[in-house]
N, C-alpha and C positions, 0 to 999 in steps of 0.2 A: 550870616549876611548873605552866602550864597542862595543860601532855602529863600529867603525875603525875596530875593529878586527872583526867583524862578518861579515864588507862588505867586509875584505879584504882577508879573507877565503870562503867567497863567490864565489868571483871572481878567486879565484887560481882554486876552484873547477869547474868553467865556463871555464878555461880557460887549462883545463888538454888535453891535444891531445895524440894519439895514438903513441908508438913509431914507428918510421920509420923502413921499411924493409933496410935493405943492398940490395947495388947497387946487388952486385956480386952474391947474397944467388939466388938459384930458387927457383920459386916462389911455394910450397905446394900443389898439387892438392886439394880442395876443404877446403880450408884456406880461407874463405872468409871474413872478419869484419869489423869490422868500417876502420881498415886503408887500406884493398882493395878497397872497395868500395867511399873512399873520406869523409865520414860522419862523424861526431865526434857524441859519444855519450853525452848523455845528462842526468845530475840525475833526478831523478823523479821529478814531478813538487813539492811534498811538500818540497823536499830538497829547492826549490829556492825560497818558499812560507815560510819558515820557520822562517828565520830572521825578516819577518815582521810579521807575527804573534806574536813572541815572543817581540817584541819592541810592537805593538800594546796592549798585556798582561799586560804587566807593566806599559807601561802608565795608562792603567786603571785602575789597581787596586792605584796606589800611587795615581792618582786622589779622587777617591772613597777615602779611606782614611783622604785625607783633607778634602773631604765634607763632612763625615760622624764626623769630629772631630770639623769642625765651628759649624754643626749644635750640635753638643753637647754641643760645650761650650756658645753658643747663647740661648739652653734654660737652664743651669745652671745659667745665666744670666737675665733669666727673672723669675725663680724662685727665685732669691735670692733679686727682686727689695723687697724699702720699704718705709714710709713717710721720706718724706725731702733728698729723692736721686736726684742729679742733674741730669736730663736725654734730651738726643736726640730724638725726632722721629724718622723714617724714611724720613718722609718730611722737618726736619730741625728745626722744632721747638722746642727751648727750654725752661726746665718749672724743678717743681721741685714737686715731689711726695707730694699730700696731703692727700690721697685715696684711697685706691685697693680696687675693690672690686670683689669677689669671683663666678667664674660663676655658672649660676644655670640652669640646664635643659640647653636647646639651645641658650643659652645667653652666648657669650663669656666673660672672664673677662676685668672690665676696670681698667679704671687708670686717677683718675684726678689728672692735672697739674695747678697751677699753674704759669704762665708764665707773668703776672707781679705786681711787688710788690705794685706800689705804687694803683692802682686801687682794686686789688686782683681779676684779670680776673680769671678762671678758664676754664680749657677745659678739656672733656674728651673723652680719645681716647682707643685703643684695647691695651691688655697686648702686642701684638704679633709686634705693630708698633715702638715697642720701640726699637733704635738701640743700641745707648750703653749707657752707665753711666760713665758721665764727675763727679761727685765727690758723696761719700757714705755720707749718712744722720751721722753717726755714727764719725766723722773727722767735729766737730764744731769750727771754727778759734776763736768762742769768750770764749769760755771753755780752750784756752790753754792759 
């Protein structure tokens, strides 16, 4: 709805021409302007530059805004993992928190998974890979 009206005030202002002389009137000696000469004038180029800017402005920023609000809630999320959280990878593997452990110096934090029950595989992978959490250690089906 906004675009509609910004092109279509655009366009009125693209399309503003000179009023016309009277047949009859003489002609002014040294009256010469856009409508003697045939030329229509033209608004400044920011004028015509404006509408896209201003739509290019705003796309950005409400962009920015979503990214800047995933990435927040993605690591509110990773700070708040813990034992026996059902979790995703990023590569699709599911497993369920046995382990964090805490980084230290140049060692990022991990996180081992167990991913199956009857063997008790365990893997361990980076806090950072983890996409989301399919169910909270704290919500036990045999406690209710």
């Amino acid at each position: 709805m906004v675009m509609a009206l910004i092109l279509s005030g655009w366009l009125l202002l693209a399309d503003v021409e000179a009023p016309a002389a009277d047949a009859g009137a003489a002609p002014v000696a040294g009256a010469e302007g856009p409508a003697a000469t045939g030329k229509q004038q033209q608004p400044p180029a920011l004028f015509q530059f404006l509408p896209f800017i201003l739509i290019l402005g705003v796309f950005f920023v409400l962009q920015l805004r979503t990214t800047r609000q995933q990435q927040r809630q993605q690591q509110e999320m990773l700070a708040g993992l813990k034992k026996n959280d059902r979790v995703v990878t990023t590569s699709g593997i599911i497993g369920v928190i046995v382990g964090i452990s805490e980084p230290s110096g140049n060692e990022p934090s991990e996180v081992t998974l167990r991913v199956d029950e009857d063997t008790k595989t365990r893997i361990k992978v980076l806090r950072t890979s983890i996409h989301y959490v399919l169910t909270r250690g704290d919500t036990d089906p045999a406690k209710s």
